[in-house]
C-alpha positions in Angstrom: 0.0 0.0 0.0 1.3 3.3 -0.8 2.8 5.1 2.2 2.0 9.0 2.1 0.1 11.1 -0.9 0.4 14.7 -1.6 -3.1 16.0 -2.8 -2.7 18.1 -5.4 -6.4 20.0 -5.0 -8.0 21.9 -2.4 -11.5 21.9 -0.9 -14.4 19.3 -0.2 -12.3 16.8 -2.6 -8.8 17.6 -0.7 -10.6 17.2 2.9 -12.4 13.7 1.6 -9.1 12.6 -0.3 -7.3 12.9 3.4 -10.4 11.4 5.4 -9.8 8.1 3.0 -5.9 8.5 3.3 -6.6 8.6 7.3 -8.6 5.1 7.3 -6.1 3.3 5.2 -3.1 4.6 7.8 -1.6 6.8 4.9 -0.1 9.9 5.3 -1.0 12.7 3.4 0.3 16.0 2.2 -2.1 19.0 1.3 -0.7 21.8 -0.8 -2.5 25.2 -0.5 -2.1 28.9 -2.2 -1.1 32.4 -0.1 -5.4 33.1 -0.1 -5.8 30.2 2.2 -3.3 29.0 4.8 -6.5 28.1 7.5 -8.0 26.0 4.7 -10.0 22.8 6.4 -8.1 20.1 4.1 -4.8 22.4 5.7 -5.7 21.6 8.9 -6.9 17.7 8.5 -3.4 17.0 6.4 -0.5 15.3 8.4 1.8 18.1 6.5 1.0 20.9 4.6 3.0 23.6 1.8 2.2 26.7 0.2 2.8 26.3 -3.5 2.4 30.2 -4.4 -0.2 32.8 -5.1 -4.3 33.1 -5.2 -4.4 32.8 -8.8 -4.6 28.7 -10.0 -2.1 29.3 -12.4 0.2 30.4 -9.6 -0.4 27.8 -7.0 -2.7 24.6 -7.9 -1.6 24.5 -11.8 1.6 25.2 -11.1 3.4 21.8 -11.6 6.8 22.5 -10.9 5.8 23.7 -7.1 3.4 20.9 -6.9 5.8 18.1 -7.8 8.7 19.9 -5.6 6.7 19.8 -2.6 5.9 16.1 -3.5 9.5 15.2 -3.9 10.8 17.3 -0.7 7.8 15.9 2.0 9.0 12.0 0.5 5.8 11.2 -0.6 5.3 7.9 -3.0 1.9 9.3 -4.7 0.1 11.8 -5.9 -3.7 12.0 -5.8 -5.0 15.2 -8.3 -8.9 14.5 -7.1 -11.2 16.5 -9.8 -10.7 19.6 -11.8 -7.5 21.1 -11.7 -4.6 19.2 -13.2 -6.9 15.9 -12.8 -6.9 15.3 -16.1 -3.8 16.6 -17.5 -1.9 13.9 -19.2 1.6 16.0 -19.1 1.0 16.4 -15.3 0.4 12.7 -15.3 4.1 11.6 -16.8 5.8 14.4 -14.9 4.7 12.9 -11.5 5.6 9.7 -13.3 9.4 10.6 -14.3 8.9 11.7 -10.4 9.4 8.1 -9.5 5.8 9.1 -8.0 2.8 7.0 -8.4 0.3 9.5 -10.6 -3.3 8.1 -8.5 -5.4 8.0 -11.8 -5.0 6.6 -15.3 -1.9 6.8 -17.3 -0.9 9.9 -19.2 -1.6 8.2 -22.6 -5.0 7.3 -21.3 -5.5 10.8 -20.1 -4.7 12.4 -23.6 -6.3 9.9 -25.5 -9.8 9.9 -23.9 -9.2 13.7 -22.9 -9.2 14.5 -26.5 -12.9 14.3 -27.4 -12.4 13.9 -31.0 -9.8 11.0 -30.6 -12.4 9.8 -28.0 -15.4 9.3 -30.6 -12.7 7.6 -32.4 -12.0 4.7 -29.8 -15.6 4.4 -29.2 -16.9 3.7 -33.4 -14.3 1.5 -33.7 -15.8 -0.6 -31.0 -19.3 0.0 -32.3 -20.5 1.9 -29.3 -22.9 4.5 -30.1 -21.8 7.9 -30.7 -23.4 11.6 -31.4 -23.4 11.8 -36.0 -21.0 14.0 -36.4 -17.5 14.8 -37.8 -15.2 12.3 -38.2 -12.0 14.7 -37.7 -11.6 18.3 -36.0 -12.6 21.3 -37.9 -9.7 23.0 -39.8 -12.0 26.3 -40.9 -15.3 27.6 -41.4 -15.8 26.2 -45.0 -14.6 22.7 -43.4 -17.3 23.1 -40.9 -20.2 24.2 -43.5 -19.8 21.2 -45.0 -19.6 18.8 -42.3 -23.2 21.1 -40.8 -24.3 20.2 -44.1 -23.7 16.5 -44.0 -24.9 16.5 -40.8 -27.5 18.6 -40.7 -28.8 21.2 -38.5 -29.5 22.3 -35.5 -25.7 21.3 -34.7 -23.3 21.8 -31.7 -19.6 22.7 -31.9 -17.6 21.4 -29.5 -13.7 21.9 -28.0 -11.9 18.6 -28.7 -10.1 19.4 -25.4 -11.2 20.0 -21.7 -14.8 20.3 -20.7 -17.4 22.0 -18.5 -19.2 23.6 -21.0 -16.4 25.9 -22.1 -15.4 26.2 -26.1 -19.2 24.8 -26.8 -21.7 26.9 -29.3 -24.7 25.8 -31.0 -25.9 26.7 -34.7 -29.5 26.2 -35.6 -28.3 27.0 -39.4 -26.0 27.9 -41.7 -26.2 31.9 -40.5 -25.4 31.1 -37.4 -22.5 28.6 -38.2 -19.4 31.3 -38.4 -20.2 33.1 -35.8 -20.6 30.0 -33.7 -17.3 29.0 -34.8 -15.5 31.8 -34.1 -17.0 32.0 -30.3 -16.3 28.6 -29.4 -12.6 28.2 -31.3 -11.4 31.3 -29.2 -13.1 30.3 -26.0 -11.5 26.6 -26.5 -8.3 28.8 -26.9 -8.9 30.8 -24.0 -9.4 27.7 -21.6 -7.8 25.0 -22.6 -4.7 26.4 -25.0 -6.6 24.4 -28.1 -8.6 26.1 -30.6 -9.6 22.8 -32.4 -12.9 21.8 -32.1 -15.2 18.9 -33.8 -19.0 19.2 -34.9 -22.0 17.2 -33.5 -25.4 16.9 -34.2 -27.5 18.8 -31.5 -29.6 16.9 -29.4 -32.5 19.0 -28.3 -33.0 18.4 -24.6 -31.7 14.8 -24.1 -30.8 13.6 -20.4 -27.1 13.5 -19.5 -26.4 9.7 -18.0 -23.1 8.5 -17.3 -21.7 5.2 -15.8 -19.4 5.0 -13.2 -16.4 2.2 -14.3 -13.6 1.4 -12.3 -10.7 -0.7 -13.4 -7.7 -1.9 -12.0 -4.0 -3.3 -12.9 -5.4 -7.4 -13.2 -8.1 -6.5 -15.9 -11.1 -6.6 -13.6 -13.7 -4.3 -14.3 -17.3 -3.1 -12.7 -19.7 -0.9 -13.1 -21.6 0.9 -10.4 -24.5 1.9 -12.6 -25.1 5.3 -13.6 -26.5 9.0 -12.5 -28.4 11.5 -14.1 -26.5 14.6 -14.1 -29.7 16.5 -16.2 -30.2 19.3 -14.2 -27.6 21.8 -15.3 -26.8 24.9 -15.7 -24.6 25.9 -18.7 -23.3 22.6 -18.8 -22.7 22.8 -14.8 -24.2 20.0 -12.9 -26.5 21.1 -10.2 -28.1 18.5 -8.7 -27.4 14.7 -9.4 -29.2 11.5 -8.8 -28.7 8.1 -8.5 -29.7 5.8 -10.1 -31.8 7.5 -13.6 -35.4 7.2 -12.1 -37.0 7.1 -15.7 -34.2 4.6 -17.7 -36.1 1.9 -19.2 -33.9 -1.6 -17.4 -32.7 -2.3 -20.9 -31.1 0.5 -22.2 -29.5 0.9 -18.6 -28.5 -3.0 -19.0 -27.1 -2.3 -22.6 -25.3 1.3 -21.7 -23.5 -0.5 -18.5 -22.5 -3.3 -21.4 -21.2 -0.6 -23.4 -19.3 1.4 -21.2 -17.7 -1.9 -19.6 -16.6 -2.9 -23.2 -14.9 0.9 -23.5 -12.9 0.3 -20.3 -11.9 -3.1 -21.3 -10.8 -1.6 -25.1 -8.7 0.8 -23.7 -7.6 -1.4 -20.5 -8.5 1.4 -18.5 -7.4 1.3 -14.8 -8.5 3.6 -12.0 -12.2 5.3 -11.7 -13.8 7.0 -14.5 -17.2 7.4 -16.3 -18.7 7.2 -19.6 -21.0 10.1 -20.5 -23.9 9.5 -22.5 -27.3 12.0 -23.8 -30.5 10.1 -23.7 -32.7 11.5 -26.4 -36.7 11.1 -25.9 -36.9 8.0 -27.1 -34.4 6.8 -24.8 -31.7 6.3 -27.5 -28.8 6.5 -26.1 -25.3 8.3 -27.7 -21.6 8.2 -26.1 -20.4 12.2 -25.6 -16.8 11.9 -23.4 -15.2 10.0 -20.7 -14.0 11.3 -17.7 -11.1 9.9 -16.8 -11.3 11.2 -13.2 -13.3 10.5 -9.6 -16.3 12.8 -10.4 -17.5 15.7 -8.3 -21.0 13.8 -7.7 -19.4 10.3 -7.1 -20.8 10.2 -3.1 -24.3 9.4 -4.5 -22.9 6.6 -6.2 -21.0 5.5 -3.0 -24.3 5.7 -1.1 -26.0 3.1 -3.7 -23.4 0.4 -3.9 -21.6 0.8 -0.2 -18.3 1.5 -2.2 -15.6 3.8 -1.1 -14.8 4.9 -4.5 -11.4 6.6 -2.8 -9.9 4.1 -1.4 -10.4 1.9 -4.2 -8.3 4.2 -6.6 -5.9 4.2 -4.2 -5.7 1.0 -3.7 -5.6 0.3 -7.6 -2.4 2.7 -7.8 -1.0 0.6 -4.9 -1.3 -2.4 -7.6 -4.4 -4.1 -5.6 -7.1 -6.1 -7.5 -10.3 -4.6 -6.7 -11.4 -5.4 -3.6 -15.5 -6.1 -4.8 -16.4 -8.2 -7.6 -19.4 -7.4 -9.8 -22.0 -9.7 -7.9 -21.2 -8.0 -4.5 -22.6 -4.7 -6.1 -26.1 -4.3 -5.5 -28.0 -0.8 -6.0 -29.5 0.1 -2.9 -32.1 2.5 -3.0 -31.9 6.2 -4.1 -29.5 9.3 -3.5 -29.4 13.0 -4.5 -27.1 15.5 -4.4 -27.0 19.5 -4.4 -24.2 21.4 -4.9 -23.6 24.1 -2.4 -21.9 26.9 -4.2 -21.3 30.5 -2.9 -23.4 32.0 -5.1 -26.5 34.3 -5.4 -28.7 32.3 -7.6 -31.8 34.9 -8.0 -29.6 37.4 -8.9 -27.7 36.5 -11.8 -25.7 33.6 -10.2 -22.9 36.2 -8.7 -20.4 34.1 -7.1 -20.1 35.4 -3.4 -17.1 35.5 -1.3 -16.4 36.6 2.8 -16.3 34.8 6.1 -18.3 32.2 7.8 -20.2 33.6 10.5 -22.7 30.8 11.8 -22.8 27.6 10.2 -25.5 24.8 10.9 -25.0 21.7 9.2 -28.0 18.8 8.3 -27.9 16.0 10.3 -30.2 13.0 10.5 -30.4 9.4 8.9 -28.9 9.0 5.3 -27.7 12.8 5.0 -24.0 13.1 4.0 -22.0 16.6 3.7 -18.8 16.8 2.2 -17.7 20.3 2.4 -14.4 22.6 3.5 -16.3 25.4 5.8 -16.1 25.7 9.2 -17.1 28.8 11.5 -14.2 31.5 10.8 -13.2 29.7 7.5 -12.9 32.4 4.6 -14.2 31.5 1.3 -11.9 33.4 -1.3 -12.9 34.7 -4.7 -10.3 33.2 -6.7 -11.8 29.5 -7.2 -14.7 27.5 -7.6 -18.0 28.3 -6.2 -18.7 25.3 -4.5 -18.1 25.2 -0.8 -19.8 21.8 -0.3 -22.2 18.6 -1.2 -25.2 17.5 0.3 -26.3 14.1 -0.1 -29.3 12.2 0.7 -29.5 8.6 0.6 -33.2 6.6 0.9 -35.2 3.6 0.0 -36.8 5.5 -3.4 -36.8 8.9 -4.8 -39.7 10.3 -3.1 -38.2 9.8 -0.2 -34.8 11.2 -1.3 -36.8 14.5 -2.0 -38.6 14.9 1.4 -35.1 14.4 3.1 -33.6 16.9 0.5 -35.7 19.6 1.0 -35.6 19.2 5.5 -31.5 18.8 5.3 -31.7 22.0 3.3 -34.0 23.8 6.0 -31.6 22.4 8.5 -28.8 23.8 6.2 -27.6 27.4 7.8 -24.6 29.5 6.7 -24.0 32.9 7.6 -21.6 35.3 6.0 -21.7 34.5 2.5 -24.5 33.8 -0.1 -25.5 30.3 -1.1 -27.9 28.7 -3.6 -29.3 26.6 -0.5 -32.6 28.7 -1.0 -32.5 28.0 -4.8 -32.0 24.2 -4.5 -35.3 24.3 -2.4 -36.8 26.2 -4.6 -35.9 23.2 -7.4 -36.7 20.6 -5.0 -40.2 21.6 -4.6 -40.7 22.5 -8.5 -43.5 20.0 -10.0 -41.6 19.0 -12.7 -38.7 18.1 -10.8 -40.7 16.3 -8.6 -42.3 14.1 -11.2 -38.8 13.6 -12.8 -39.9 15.5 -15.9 -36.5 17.0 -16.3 -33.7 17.4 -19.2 -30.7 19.6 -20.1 -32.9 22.0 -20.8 -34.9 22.5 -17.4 -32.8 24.7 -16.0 -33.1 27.0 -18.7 -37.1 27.0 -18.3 -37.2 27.0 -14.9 -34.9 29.9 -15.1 -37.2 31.5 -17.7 -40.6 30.7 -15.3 -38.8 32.4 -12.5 -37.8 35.5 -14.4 -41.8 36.2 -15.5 -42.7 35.6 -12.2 -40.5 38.3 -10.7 -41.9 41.0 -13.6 
């Protein structure tokens, strides 16, 4: 088993990296920036280092200070959680030339899966279902007229690298295409360094389903079924479920067949999940792979009883995995909300400041994973999200009533949060029937902007 891991992330994901490193008798290093020494996953580490400034670029992208403070503490891994460098394949090789365990897929995995173009690639050649679209990246704005053509319209331009929405634009016709173009080749420039981008056919309001896989180093792979991830907001998850309330059982048996037959194509090792959209008819079309431990992965956990964590590191350790596929049984139902610093009636403006009074949710299947603590200072230079509620019951009904009280229960002072919002979601009709897409958001945004007029 390894012996001590420097995460290389901050927040919820640092402090639940560490919690798992602390029940498998590992040490743990946290790195942090100059904007927050009195961090929580600070405090929980066994050892922590500052590796530079507020900005990312400075401190939790910067690879040379990250692998330095890896190298200097002795530590034998490195765990990148989500976001971040988590799915840099160069970041991947450097810790490798480290002579430190990288806790995640191999760089060549990273870049080839990473790549969404190369991606679609892997996944025709094994006849798994993919979006129509083009077969290569788009090389110009005639290139691309020709492929919307083939295609045909509406259709959705896409960055071949990175994710989260960014370097994404859709055309509903030939009008629209060059100006599309430009927008997303320059935003895929801005975020990721890559300007090249592929074409898609748009699918209208489809559901977003993705299977958790996890593979390890003795070619044993397992699924632990799927989540909906529908209800987002510009490509952001809000709020996650497990499993898909409304997937028929044999398109979810046939999508858990397919992404298993991806892993074991690529002879992919560690946790990652293949993304699918579920159009209306409940046909169902790979998108991208993550090849990461998600953000929503504790509802997951709370279905199937398995400590997705400690089984990556215990893959990078060179472990088999320590549950076969008959031992994984989907146990009722679990949602989760992400708690962002935000104000969400008022044009989602991230909100930074001290934490005055915090109450936290308690009570029978409610899980928080979060990084606050009275006095803890939530910065303006990251992500939003200062936490993850969880609920785990017997069905989905259930799941909601719980949601909605862990939420009343849920006070924090000092900041803004979309707790209010998330209720406001929870108690929507729609929602509540599971009458929800990629597209509810939007509506639901649009319903509460007439109602405020």
């Amino acid at each position: 088993m390894l012996k001590k891991i420097l995460i290389a992330n901050r927040g919820e994901i640092a402090v639940r990296i560490i919690r798992a490193c602390k029940e498998l008798g590992i040490e743990t290093v946290a790195i942090y920036s100059t904007a927050e020494p009195d961090a929580l996953h600070v405090q929980l580490a066994d050892e922590a280092i500052c590796v530079g400034g507020p900005r990312a670029v400075d401190s939790y992208l910067n690879m040379q200070n990250i692998l330095s403070a890896a190298c200097n503490t002795g530590c034998d891994a490195v765990h990148p959680g989500y976001g971040f460098l988590s799915e840099n394949g160069k970041f991947a090789r450097l810790v490798n030339q480290c002579q430190l365990t990288f806790i995640g897929p191999s760089s060549d995995m990273i870049d080839l899966m990473g790549n969404k173009s190369s991606a679609r690639a892997v996944m025709m050649k094994h006849q798994i279902p993919v979006v129509p679209g083009s077969d290569s990246i788009i090389s110009s704005v005639s290139d691309g007229l020709a492929w919307a053509m083939k295609i045909g319209y509406p259709i959705l331009i896409k960055a071949a690298s990175g994710g989260g929405g960014k370097g994404m634009r859709v055309a509903y016709d030939a009008n629209e295409f060059e100006s599309a173009y430009k927008l997303a080749t320059a935003e895929a420039k801005a975020s990721f360094g890559d300007d090249t981008v592929y074409i898609e056919k748009y699918i209208e309001n489809p559901k977003h389903i993705e299977i958790q896989i996890i593979g390890d180093h003795h070619n044993n792979y397992l699924h632990l079924y799927e989540r909906d991830c529908s209800v987002q907001r510009n490509h952001q998850k809000v709020i996650e479920e497990a499993p898909c309330a409304t997937l028929r059982a044999e398109v979810r048996q046939s999508m858990i067949v397919d992404a298993l037959k991806a892993a074991a194509a690529i002879n992919y090792t560690n946790a990652g999940t293949i993304e699918f959209i579920l159009d209306q008819d409940q046909k169902y079309y790979f998108i991208e792979m993550n090849t990461r431990i998600q953000v929503e992965h504790p509802i997951t956990e709370m279905i199937t009883g398995v400590d997705l964590i400690k089984e990556q590191i215990r893959i990078a350790s060179g472990f088999p995995l320590s549950v076969r596929q008959e031992d994984i049984q989907m146990r009722g139902y679990a949602i989760e909300c992400r708690i962002n610093a935000e104000n969400s009636f008022h044009g989602f403006q991230p909100s930074a400041g001290t934490i005055e009074t915090l109450v936290f949710p308690g009570g029978f299947g409610v899980r928080l994973d979060t990084c606050i603590y009275p006095g803890a200072k939530v910065t303006p230079f990251y992500d939003s999200m200062v936490g993850k509620l969880i609920v785990h019951g017997n069905n989905r009904m259930e799941c909601i009533y719980k949601m909605r009280q862990a939420l009343e229960e849920f006070i924090i002072v000092g900041i803004t949060t979309n707790i209010d919002f998330h209720y406001y979601i929870l108690n929507n009709p729609e929602y509540v029937k599971g009458i929800f897409d990629v597209g509810f958001m939007e509506r639901l945004l649009r319903e509460l902007e007439k109602s405020e007029k």
